[in-house]
Structure formats: structure tokens, C-alpha cells
C-alpha positions in Angstrom: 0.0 0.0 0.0 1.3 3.5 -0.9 2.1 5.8 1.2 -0.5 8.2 0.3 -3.3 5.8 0.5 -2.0 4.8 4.4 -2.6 8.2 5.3 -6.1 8.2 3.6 -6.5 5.3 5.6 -5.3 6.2 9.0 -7.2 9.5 8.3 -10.7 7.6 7.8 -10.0 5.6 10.9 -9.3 8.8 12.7 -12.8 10.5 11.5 -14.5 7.1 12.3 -13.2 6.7 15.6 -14.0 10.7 16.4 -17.3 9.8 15.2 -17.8 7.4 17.4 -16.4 9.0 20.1 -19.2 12.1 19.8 -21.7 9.0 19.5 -21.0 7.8 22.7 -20.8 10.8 24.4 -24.3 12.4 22.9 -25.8 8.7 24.1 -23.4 8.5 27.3 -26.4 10.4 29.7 -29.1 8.1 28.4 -26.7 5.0 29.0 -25.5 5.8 32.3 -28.9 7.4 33.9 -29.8 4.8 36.7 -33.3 3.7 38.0 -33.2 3.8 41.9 -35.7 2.8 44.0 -36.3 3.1 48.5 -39.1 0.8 49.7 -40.0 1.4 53.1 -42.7 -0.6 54.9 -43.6 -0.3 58.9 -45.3 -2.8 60.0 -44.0 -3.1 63.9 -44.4 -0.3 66.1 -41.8 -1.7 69.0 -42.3 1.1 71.2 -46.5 0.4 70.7 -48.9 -1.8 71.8 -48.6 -4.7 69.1 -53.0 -4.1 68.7 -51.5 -0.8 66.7 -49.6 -2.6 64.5 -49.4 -3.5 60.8 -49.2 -7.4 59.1 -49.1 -6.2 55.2 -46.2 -3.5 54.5 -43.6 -6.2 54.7 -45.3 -7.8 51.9 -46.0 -4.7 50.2 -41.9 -4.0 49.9 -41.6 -7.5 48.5 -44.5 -6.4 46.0 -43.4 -4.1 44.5 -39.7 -5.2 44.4 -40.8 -7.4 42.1 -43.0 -5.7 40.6 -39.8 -3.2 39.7 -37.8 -5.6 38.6 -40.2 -6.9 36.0 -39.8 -3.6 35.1 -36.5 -3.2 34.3 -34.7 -2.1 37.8 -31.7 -3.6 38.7 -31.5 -5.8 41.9 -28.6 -3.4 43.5 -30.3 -0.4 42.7 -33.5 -1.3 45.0 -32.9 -0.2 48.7 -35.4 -2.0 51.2 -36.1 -1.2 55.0 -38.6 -2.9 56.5 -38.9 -5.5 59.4 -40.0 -8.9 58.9 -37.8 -8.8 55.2 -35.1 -11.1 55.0 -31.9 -9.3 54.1 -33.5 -5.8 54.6 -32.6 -3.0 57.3 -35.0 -1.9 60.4 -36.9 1.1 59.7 -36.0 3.3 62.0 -36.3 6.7 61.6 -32.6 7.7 61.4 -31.9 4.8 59.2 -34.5 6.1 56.6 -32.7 9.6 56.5 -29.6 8.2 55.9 -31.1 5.3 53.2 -32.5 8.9 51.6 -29.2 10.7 52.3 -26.8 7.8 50.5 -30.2 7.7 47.3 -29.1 11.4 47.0 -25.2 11.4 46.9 -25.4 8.6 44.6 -28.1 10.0 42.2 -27.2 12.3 38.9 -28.9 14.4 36.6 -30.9 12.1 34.7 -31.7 9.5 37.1 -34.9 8.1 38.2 -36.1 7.4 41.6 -38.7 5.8 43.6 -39.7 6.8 47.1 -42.0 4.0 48.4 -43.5 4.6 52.1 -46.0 1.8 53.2 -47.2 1.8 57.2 -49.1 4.4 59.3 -49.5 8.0 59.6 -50.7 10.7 61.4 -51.1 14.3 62.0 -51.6 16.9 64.7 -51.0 20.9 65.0 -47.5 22.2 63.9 -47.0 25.8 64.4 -43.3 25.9 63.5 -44.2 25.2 59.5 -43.6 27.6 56.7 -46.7 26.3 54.2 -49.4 25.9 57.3 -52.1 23.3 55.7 -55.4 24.7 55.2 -57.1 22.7 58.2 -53.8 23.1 60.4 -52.6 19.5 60.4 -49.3 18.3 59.4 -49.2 15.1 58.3 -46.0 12.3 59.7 -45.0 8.9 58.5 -44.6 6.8 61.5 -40.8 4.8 61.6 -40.5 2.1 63.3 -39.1 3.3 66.5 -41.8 5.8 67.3 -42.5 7.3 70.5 -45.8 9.6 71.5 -43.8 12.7 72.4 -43.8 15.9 70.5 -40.2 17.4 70.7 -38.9 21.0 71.0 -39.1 21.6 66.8 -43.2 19.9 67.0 -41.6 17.2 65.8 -42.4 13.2 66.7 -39.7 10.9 67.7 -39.3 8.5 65.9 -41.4 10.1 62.6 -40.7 11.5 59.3 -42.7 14.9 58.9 -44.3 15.8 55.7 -42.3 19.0 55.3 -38.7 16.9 55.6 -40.3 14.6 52.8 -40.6 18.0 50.7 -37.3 18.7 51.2 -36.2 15.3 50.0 -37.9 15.3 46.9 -36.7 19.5 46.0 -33.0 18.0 47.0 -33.5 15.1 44.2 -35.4 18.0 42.2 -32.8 20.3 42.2 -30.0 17.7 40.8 -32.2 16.7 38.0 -33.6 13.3 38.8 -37.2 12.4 38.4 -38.8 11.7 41.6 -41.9 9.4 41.7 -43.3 9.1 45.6 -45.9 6.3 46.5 -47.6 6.8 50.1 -49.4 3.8 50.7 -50.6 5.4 53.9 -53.2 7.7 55.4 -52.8 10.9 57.0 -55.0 10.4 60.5 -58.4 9.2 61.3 -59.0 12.8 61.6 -62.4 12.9 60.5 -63.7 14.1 63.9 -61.4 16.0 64.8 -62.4 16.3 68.6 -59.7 14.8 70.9 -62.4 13.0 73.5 -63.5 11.2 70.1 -63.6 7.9 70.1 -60.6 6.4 68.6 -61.7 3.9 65.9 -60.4 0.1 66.3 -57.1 -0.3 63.7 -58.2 -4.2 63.2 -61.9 -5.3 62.4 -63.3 -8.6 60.6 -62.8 -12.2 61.6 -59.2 -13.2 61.7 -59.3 -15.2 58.1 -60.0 -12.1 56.8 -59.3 -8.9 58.7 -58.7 -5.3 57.8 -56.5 -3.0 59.3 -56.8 1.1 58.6 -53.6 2.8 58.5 -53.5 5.7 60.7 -53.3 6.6 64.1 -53.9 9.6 66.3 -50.8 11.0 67.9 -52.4 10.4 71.4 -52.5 6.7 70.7 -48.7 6.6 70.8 -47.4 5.5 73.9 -44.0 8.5 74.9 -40.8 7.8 76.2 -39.8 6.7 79.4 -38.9 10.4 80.7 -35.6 9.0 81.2 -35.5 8.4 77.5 -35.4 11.8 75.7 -36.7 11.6 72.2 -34.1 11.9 70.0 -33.8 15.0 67.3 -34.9 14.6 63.9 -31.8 14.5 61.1 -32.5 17.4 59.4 -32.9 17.2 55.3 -30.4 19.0 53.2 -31.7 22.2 51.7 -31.4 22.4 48.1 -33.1 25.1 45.5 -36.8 25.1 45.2 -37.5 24.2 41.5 -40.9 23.5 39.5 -42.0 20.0 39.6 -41.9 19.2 36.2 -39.7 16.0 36.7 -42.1 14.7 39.9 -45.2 12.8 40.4 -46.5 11.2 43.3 -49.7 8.8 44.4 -51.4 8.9 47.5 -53.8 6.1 48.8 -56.2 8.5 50.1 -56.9 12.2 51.1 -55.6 13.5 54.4 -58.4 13.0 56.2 -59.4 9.5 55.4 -57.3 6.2 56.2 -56.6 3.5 53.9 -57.3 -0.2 53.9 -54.7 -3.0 54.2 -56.4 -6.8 53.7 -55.9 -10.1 51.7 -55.2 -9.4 48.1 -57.1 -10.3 45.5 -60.0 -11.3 46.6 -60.8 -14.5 46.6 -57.7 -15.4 45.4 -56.0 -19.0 46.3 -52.8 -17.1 47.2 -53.8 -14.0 48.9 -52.2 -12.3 51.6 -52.3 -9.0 53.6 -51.5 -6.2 51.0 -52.0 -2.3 51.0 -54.9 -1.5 48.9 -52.7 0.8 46.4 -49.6 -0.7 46.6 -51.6 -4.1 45.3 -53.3 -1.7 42.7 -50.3 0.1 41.5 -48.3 -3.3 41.0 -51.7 -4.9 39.2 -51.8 -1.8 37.1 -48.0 -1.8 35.5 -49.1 -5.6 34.2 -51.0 -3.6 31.6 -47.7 -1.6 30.0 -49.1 1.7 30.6 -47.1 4.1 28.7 -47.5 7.2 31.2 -48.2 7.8 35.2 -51.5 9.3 33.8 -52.5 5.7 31.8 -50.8 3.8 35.1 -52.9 5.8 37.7 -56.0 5.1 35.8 -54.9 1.2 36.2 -55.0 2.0 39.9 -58.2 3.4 39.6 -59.8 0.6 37.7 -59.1 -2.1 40.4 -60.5 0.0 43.0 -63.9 0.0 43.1 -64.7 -3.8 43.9 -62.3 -3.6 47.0 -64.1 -0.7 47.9 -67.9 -1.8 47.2 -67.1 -4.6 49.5 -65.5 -2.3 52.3 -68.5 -0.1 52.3 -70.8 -3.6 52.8 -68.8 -4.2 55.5 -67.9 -1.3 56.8 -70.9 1.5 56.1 -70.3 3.9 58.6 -66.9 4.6 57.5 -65.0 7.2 54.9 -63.5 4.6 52.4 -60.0 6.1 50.5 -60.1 8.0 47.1 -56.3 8.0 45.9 -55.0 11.0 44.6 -52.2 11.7 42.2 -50.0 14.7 41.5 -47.2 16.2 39.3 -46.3 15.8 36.0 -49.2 12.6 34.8 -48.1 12.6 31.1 -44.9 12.3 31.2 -43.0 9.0 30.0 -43.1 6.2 32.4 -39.8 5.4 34.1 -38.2 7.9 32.3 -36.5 11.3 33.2 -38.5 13.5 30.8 -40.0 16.9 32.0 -42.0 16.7 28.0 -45.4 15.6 27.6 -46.2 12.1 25.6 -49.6 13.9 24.4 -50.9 17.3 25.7 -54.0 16.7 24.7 -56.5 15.4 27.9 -57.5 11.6 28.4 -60.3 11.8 30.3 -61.2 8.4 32.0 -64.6 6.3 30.4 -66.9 3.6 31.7 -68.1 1.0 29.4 -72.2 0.7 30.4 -73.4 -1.8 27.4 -73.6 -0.4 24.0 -72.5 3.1 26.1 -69.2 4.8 27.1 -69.5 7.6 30.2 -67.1 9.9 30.0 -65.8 11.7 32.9 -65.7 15.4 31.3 -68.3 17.9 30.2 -68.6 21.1 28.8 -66.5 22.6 32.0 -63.8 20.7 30.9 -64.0 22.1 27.5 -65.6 19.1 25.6 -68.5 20.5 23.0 -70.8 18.4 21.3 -70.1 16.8 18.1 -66.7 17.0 19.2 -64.4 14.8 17.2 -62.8 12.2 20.2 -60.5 9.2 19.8 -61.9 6.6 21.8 -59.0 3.9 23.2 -58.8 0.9 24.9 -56.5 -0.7 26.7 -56.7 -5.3 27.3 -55.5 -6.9 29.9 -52.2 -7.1 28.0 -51.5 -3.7 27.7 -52.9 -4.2 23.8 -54.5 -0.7 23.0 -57.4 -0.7 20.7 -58.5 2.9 19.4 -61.3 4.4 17.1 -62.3 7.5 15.7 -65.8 8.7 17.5 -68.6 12.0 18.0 -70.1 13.1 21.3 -73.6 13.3 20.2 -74.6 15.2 23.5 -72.5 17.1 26.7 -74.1 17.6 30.4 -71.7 20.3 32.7 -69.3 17.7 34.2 -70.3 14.7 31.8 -71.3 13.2 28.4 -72.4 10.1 27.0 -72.0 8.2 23.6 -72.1 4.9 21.7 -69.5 2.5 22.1 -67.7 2.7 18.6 -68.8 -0.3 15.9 -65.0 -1.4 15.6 -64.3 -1.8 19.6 -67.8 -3.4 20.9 -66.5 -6.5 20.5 -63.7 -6.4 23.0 -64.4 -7.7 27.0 -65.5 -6.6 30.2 -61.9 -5.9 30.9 -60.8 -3.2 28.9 -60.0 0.0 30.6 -61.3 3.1 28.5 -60.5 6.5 27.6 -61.1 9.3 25.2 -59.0 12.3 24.1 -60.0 14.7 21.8 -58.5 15.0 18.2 -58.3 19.1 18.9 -58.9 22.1 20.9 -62.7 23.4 20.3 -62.7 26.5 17.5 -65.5 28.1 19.5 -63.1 29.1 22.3 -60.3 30.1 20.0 -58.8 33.6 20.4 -59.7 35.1 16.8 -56.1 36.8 15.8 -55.6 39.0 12.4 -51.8 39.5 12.2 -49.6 40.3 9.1 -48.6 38.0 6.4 -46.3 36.2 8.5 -49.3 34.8 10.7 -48.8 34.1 14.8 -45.5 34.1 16.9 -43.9 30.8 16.8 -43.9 28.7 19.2 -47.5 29.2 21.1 -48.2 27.3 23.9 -51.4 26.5 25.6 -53.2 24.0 27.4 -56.3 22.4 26.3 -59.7 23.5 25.6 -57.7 27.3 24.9 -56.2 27.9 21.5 -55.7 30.9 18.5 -57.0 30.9 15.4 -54.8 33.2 12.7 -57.6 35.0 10.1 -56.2 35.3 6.9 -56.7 38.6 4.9 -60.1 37.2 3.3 -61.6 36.4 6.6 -64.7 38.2 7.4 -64.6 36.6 10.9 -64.9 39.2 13.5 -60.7 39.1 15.1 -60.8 39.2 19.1 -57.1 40.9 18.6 -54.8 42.5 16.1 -51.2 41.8 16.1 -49.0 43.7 14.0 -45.4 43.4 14.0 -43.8 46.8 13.3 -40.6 45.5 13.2 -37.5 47.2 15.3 -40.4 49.6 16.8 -41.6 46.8 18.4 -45.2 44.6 18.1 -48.1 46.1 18.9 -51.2 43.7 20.4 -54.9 45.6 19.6 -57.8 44.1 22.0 -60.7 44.4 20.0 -62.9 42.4 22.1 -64.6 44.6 24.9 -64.6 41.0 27.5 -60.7 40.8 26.6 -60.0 44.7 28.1 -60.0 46.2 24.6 -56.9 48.6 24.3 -53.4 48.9 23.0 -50.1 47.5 24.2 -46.8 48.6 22.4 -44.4 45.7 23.7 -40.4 45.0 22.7 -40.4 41.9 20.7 -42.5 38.7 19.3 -41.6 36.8 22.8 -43.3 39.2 24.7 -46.3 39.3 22.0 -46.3 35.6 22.0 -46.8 35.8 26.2 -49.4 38.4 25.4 -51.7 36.7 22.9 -51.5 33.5 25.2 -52.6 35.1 28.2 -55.4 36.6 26.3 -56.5 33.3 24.6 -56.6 31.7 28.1 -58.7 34.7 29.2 -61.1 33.9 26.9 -62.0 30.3 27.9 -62.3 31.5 31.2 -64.9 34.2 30.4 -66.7 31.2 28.8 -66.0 28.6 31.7 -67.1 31.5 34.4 -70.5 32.2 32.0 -71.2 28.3 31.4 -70.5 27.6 35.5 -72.6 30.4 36.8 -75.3 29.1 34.4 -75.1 25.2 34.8 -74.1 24.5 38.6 -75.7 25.1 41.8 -73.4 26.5 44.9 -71.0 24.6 47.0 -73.0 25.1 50.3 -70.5 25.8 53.2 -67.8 27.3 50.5 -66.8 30.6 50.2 -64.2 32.4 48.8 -63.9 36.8 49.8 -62.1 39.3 48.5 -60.1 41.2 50.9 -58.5 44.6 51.5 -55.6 44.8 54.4 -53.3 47.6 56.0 -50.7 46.0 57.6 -52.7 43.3 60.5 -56.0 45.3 60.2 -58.3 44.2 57.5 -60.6 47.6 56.0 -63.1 46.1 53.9 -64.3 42.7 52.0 -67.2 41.3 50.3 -67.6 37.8 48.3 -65.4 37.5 45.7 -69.0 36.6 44.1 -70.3 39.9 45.2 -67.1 42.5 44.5 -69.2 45.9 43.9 -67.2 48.1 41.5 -65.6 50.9 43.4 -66.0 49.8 46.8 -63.3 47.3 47.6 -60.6 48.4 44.8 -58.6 50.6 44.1 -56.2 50.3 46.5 -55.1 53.0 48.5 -51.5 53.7 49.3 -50.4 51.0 52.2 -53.1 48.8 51.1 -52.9 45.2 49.9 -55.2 42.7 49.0 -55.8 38.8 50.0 -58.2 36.1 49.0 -59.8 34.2 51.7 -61.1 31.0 50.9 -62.6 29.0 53.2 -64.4 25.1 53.0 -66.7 24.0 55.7 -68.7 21.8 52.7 -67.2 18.4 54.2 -66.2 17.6 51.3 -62.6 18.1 49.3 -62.9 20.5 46.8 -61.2 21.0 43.3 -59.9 24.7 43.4 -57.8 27.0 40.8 -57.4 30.4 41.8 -55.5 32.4 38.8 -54.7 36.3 38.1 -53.7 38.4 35.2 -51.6 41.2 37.1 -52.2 44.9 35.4 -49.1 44.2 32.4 -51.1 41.0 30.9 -48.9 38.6 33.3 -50.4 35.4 34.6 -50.3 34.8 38.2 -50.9 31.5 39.9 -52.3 31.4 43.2 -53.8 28.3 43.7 -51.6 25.5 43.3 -48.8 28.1 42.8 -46.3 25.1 41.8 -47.5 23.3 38.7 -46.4 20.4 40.3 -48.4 20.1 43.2 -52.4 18.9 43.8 -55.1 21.5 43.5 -57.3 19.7 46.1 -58.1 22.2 48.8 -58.7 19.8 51.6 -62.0 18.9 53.6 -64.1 21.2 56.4 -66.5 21.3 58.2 -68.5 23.7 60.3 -67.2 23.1 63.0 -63.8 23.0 62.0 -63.1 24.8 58.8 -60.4 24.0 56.4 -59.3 27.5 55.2 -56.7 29.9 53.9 -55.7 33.6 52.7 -53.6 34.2 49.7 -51.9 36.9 49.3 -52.3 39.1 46.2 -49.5 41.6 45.5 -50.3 42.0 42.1 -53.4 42.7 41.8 -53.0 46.5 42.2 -53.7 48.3 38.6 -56.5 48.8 36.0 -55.8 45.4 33.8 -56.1 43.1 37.0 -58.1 39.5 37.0 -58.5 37.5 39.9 -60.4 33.7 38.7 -62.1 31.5 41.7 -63.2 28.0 40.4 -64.0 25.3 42.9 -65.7 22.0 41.9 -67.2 19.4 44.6 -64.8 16.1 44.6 -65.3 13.4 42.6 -64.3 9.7 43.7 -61.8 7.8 41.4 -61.7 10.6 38.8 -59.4 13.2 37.5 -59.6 16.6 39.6 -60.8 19.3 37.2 -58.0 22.1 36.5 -60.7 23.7 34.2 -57.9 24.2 31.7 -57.6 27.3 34.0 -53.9 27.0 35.7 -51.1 29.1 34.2 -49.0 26.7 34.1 -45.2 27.3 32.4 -44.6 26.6 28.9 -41.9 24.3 29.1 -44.7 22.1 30.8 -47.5 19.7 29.8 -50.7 20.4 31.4 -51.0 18.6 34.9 -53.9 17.3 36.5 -54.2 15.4 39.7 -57.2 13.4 41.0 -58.8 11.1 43.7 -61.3 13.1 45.8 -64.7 12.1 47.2 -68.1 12.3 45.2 -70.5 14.5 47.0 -73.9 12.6 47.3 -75.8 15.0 45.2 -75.3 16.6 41.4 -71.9 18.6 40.9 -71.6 21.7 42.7 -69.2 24.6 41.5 -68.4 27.8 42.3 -67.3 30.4 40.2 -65.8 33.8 40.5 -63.8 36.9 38.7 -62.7 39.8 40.3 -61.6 42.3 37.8 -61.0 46.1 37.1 -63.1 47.8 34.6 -61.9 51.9 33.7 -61.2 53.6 37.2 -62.7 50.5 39.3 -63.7 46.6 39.8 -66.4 44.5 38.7 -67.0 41.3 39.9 -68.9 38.5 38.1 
């Protein structure tokens, strides 16, 4: 070989091995990111009477080690505390900070992670926490060296507090990892909330076939010798605050209900004491779900036998209503903060030749909607068809099952999702011949229609890009706040035309809920006006006179009480639009986090003020929408929640079904010329 063609050669192998080189090391965070998993399960409280404690987390660890590993985990990479485990560590308290504290040092950017808690809980008044919980409980997960004293920080011996699991998952947050959390526990049986209550029994049934409730009142927990000071809690490490966009967690009930543990399934020839979700959530990955939103629905599914037969045997008590939050259509297993669809998937039940679906007009369906209609076999098989809504109630709608798919069984888990956003509640915009600002993002049922130059269609806006004098955004629509805005570039007319496109589904979703729904008796929300501690003047956020309660004078400030004494969870977004077009969440104010505002009752009230430093110019919106619970359904967000662009809609659900028709309550606040209106 010449000498010329070796160094063609040696140069291609050079290029090649370069190339592969940059190969690996674009592939090289995919290939290394690790699946991690903790499973915790209490079962022994050795400080405790044994009549307190638990037979079933044990098995639920094993469960869902399994269950993981079927899914792809590795052996090494699943930590497991719990007593009565061959192989595993006690779960003391200390021991589960440091199991969390070695899961964080070893975990990277890219990594997944599963925090799996399985035992008791409880909750009682802590005065020493930042975000104070709208009935005034703070929820604990009980270790298994618990002791019945409250410390100097309100802290339990011996338990993990809700706030130190917080700072857990923002620590894992904040380095990049996907967090998943499973609670297969209850808060407290809080439900009367009197402390000379009686305490219900934690076992009930025969012995073949007994149920235990998870959760305990803190005065059922036997203290510490006084010679035997309750040790202080390890603190968390504190790490950034970041948006949940990589998190999602389930919950096996609300915080003021307990949750079930008894033999799983059913009938079955080898059944044994299980957690009622942990048993779900491990029956529900057999069916290849391809999201959390598609694996919680699984959970959902297997519910409701359990629970018809709990409430035979049990009728005088609050059965569980899981509830999920965070990121629900992301990727399974994966570390993705993007979407699979953004579109909803509302849940369906097959009723003969019928599918009920869980979403009505609220929600943004319309009839004669186009809908794709899936379902999901016991094998994970999806089966889809194209279908119509003929007809659409407030919260629900009804329509045949499609020709192609009424073959399939009993079994088939069902769902719907619409092919697009409704044109009815697009925001009409006439722009120049380049059309709209790239890269528009909104959540489902809002959208923007462009109108070309031989529309006749009546534009809700003009945008006109004027080039290095900036873009200019026309309101033409008197419900919008007609006026001009000169702003600097498209990003900020992009921000603009989203803001007003949501605006205008919730002028429609305020006009259609005042119209269609009857009050949530024992809610209220009220507008507020404060100087410093003393509060001037309020009035019913439904009631707002123009003139009276804004606008603010100088040293005044305004707040948004909200308070539920339904008794009943409610579904709540609060939302603003400050006086510059901004969007301002109040209520959840972290896209990652549920938008259940929890149970009250008269006599003990769950409620809370938000502050609102924003809402102090002509411009200013302030949305209330609150919708009674629903059992085993998704929590409506009303396509209301200004969530951030980089993020996929997020819904949460798992509340409890009042026992009459929907109830919701709807609000604005706004300013109109040199005052408010409210409608």
C-alpha cells in the first residue's frame, strides 16, 4: 500500500473513531442514567402496643420489588427497610434519612427514583411550618421506633414529617432526577377531629380475613420513658426550590381519610395481607401503561370492587379516594420533564352499548366533538377508534361505544381524548402575512385561530409586528380589556396573545359555570383589603361591587380568603392576570403540586388567605373555580392554571363524590376603567 493511501486510511480511521467518540458521548447520559428505588414498609411499632400494629407493608416492599424488577430495575439499585424482610434493614427513623441521604449522593442528573413509604401515619398541629395546611394538620409517616412525644421543633420521635419529605424530593429535584413518591398510607383518622372522640379500632373482621386502617392519632402513641429523651430529627439538606416538572406522586387516600390493608385479590388462592394501592399500583403496570396518567387510571380501575365490599362491611366509614399529583403525562420510568400527548385523556366507563365519560362542557368538551376513543386489554394491547359526542351535560357526556371496539371484553380500561382544541373558544387573531408568533403554547380546551386577509370573521385581537419599533397587540374584544399594548419583541407578543387566549375560555367557563351548577354550600371564597394586620373592607369575591373594595389605596394590599366548611374536598384553581397581561398563579402556585383544597366542616373549617401583590392596577383579574370532589376521577383544573410553557398540562385526581349533582363555584374579580367589577 502506498504511502498516500496509508494516510487516507489512517485518516478515515481517525474520522471514524471521532465519530464514534461524539456517538457515545451524545448517548453517554441516556446509557448511564440509573433507576433507583427506596421501599420502606412499617409494620411493627416496638415502642407500641402490638394491637397498633401493621401485618401487610412487609409484603408490600416484596411487591413491589418485584413488581420493579419486571420492570427493568436492577436488583442493587432497590434499597429495602422494613422488618420482617429477610436481608433488609430496620426502619427506624434515622436509618430512613440516611437510606434517603446515601439515594441522593449517589443519584445524577438524569436519574430516576422511587420513594416507596408503606405503614401508618398521622397528624396533629405544627406551628413551626412555613406552608401551614389549610385545616392546620401536618401530616408524619410513622418509623419504626416511634414514640408519643412531641419534641422542642413539634416534631415526633421517631417520625418523618411531611415537610422533611418535601425537602427530599426538591433535593433530588434540584440535581435533575425524576422523583416518583408512593404513600401507601393515610394521614390520621382525623375525621372528627375532637380529641375526647372515640378512637376507631385499627383491626376489624374475623381473623381469616381482617382489615387494618392505617392511621393513628398521635395520642395513641405510647411517649418515652422520661428517662429516654426523644431523639432530634436528622435534618434534610436544603437544596433550590425548582418547578415540579420531573415529579409525580400517588397517594392512597386524602388526608383526612385512612386507607385499607387486607388479603389481596379477593378471593384469590394465594392471597395475603396487601395495601390496597400498593396491590393496585403493581396490578396496574401488568398492563404496559405508557404514562403515570395511563398507570394511575390502572389504579383506579381495580378499585372499586375492593371498595364496594368495604363499604358492605364497613358502612359507617369514609373509604380512601387515591389521589395523584405532578407531572401525569410524562413518559413512564423515564426522566422527561416533556409531555407524551398534551392533549386530555379523560377516563370512560363502558355501560353496554354506552361509554360515560368523565368530562363535560366545564372541561372544555362540545358536542359533536371529534374524540379518539382507546382501549386498553388486559395485556396492555391498545385498541383505538375515531368517534362524536352526540350530546354534553356540565361535568359529563355520554355516547355509543364505537362499531370497531364493541366486541372487545368486560376488561378493557377506557378512555377518550380529543382530536383538537374546540374552534368556539379560539382567540380570533388578524396579524400580518407572517401569521402568529412561533412557538405558542397552551393548554387544552384554549387555542388561537390566525384569520387570513379574506376572513370576514370578527378578530378578538390585532397583532402587528412593526418591526424594530416593536409589536403592537390591539384588544378588539370589549370581554378581553380592549386597548393597546406597544411591547419589545415577538416573545413578549407571544406571552401576550397566550394570556389573552386563556382569558377567553375563562370568560366562557365562568358564563357556562354560573349558568349550569348550583353553589357549593359551606364554601366561600372573599375578596379582601388589608393595612398592615387590620383588614378595612371585604365582600364575596362573588359579590365584588365596583368601586367599593378596589382601588387600592396607598399602604393597602389585598388577599383572598377561601374557606371550605362543605365536608367535602374541593377541586380549586385560583389564577390572576396582574395589570401588564402577566399570569399569576395562586392556587396551586407550583404546577407540580395537587389543586385539592382539603375537607371542612363547620365546626372545624379547612381555610386559607392568599396573598395578592399583584393585583393592584386597572388590567387586574382575579379567577375562583372550585368544583365538589369526585371519587376515582381526575380533579378538574378547568384548563384554568397558568402553568409554564416548558410544561405539559398537569392534572391530579382522587377526591370524594358529594352525594348530590356537581356543585361549583365560580368567580372573577376584575377592574373595569377607574374600578372593579366582579362577576
Amino acid at each position: 500500500m502506498s504511502p498516500v493511501a496509508r494516510r487516507s486510511m489512517a485518516t478515515r480511521e481517525a474520522w471514524l473513531s471521532w465519530l464514534l467518540l461524539l456517538a457515545l458521548a451524545c448517548l453517554a447520559p441516556r446509557a448511564f442514567a440509573t433507576q433507583r428505588a427506596l421501599l420502606v414498609g412499617v409494620s411493627e411499632l416496638v415502642n407500641q402496643p402490638q394491637s397498633l400494629w401493621l401485618q401487610a407493608p412487609r409484603n408490600d416492599v416484596a411487591l413491589m420489588r418485584d413488581a420493579l424488577l419486571r420492570q427493568g430495575f436492577g436488583a442493587g439499585d432497590i434499597t429495602t427497610l422494613a422488618d420482617g424482610v429477610s436481608g433488609a434493614a430496620l426502619p427506624e427513623s434515622q436509618a430512613i434519612h440516611d437510606a434517603l441521604s446515601r439515594l441522593l449522593a449517589q443519584s445524577r442528573s438524569g436519574d430516576f427514583v422511587l420513594l416507596y413509604f408503606s405503614g401508618h401515619g398521622t397528624r396533629w398541629r405544627d406551628a413551626t411550618k412555613r406552608y401551614q395546611e389549610p385545616d392546620g394538620l401536618a401530616e408524619n409517616f410513622l418509623a419504626r421506633d416511634v414514640r408519643g412525644a412531641v419534641g422542642v421543633d413539634s416534631a415526633l420521635a421517631g417520625g418523618v414529617r411531611d415537610v422533611d419529605f418535601d425537602a427530599w424530593v426538591q433535593a433530588f429535584l434540584a440535581r435533575g432526577v425524576f422523583v416518583w413518591s408512593v404513600f401507601d398510607t393515610c394521614a390520621a383518622t382525623s375525621m372528627t377531629r375532637n380529641a375526647g372522640a372515640a378512637v376507631p379500632a385499627v383491626a376489624e373482621g374475623p381473623a381469616d380475613d381482617e382489615v387494618r386502617w392505617r392511621g393513628l392519632r398521635a395520642g395513641q402513641l405510647r411517649a418515652a420513658p422520661a428517662a429516654v429523651p426523644p431523639a432530634a430529627p436528622a435534618a434534610p439538606p436544603v437544596a433550590e426550590r425548582v418547578a415540579r416538572a420531573r415529579y409525580v406522586a400517588f397517594f392512597a387516600s386524602e388526608s383526612h381519610q385512612i386507607t385499607p390493608e387486607l388479603r389481596l385479590p379477593r378471593q384469590g388462592r394465594n392471597a395475603r395481607p396487601q395495601g390496597l394501592l400498593t396491590w393496585a399500583v403493581a396490578g396496574a403496570l401488568e398492563r404496559r401503561p405508557a404514562t403515570w396518567r395511563e398507570l394511575f387510571d390502572g389504579v383506579l380501575a381495580l378499585y372499586p370492587p375492593v371498595i364496594d365490599e368495604l363499604a358492605q362491611r364497613f358502612p359507617t366509614r369514609e373509604l380512601p379516594s387515591p389521589v395523584a399529583e405532578g407531572n401525569l403525562d410524562a413518559p413512564l420510568f423515564a426522566n422527561s420533564a416533556g409531555a407524551v400527548s398534551t392533549l386530555p385523556a379523560w377516563r370512560a366507563q363502558r355501560s353496554g352499548d354506552s361509554l360515560v365519560l368523565q368530562a363535560g362542557l366545564v372541561d372544555g368538551l362540545q358536542p359533536q366533538q371529534e374524540l379518539r376513543i382507546n382501549a386498553t386489554l388486559e395485556d396492555g394491547t391498545v385498541r383505538s377508534a375515531p368517534a362524536r359526542v352526540p350530546q354534553v351535560d356540565s361535568d359529563g357526556a355520554r355516547l355509543p361505544v364505537p362499531a370497531a371496539l364493541r366486541e372487545l371484553s368486560g376488561g378493557a380500561l377506557w378512555s377518550a381524548s380529543p382530536l383538537a382544541a374546540p374552534a368556539a373558544f379560539a382567540l380570533r387573531v388578524r396579524g400580518n402575512e407572517r401569521g402568529l408568533p412561533q412557538r405558542l403554547s397552551l393548554d387544552y380546551p384554549a387555542s388561537v385561530l390566525a384569520l387570513g386577509a379574506g376572513d370576514t370573521a370578527a378578530a378578538d385581537v390585532r397583532w402587528t409586528d412593526l418591526g424594530a419599533a416593536g409589536q403592537r397587540i390591539e384588544v378588539l374584544s370589549g370581554a378581553l380589556g380592549a386597548g393597546t399594548q406597544l411591547l419589545a419583541d415577538v416573545a413578549a407578543a407571544r406571552r401576550r396573545i397566550e394570556t389573552l387566549a386563556r382569558l377567553k375560555w375563562w370568560n366562557q367557563l365562568l358564563a357556562m359555570s354560573q349558568a349550569s351548577a348550583s353553589p357549593i354550600e359551606g364554601f366561600e371564597a372573599v375578596f379582601e383589603v388589608w393595612r398592615g394586620d387590620r383588614l378595612l373592607r371585604s365582600e364575596p369575591a362573588q359579590r365584588a361591587a365596583a368601586g367599593q373594595l378596589l382601588p387600592l389605596r396607598e399602604g393597602e394590599r389585598a388577599a383572598l380568603q377561601v374557606r371550605n366548611a362543605s365536608g367535602a374536598s374541593v377541586d380549586m384553581v385560583v389564577v390572576g392576570i396582574d395589570g401588564q397581561g402577566g399570569l399569576r398563579p395562586v392556587y396551586p402556585d407550583d404546577p407540580g403540586e395537587t389543586n385539592r383544597f382539603e375537607r371542612g366542616t363547620r365546626e372545624a373549617p379547612a381555610a386559607k388567605r392568599f396573598e395578592l401583590p399583584w393585583l393592584e392596577a386597572p388590567g387586574g383579574r382575579l379567577l375562583v373555580l372550585a368544583t365538589a370532589a369526585s371519587p376515582y376521577t381526575t380533579p378538574r383544573l378547568f384548563g384554568a392554571a397558568p402553568l409554564e410553557a416548558a410544561l405539559p398540562e398537569v392534572r391530579v385526581r382522587g377526591q370524594l363524590a358529594p352525594d348530590k349533582a356537581r356543585q361549583t363555584y365560580a368567580a372573577m374579580v376584575r377592574w373595569t376603567g377607574e374600578g372593579p367589577s366582579a362577576r
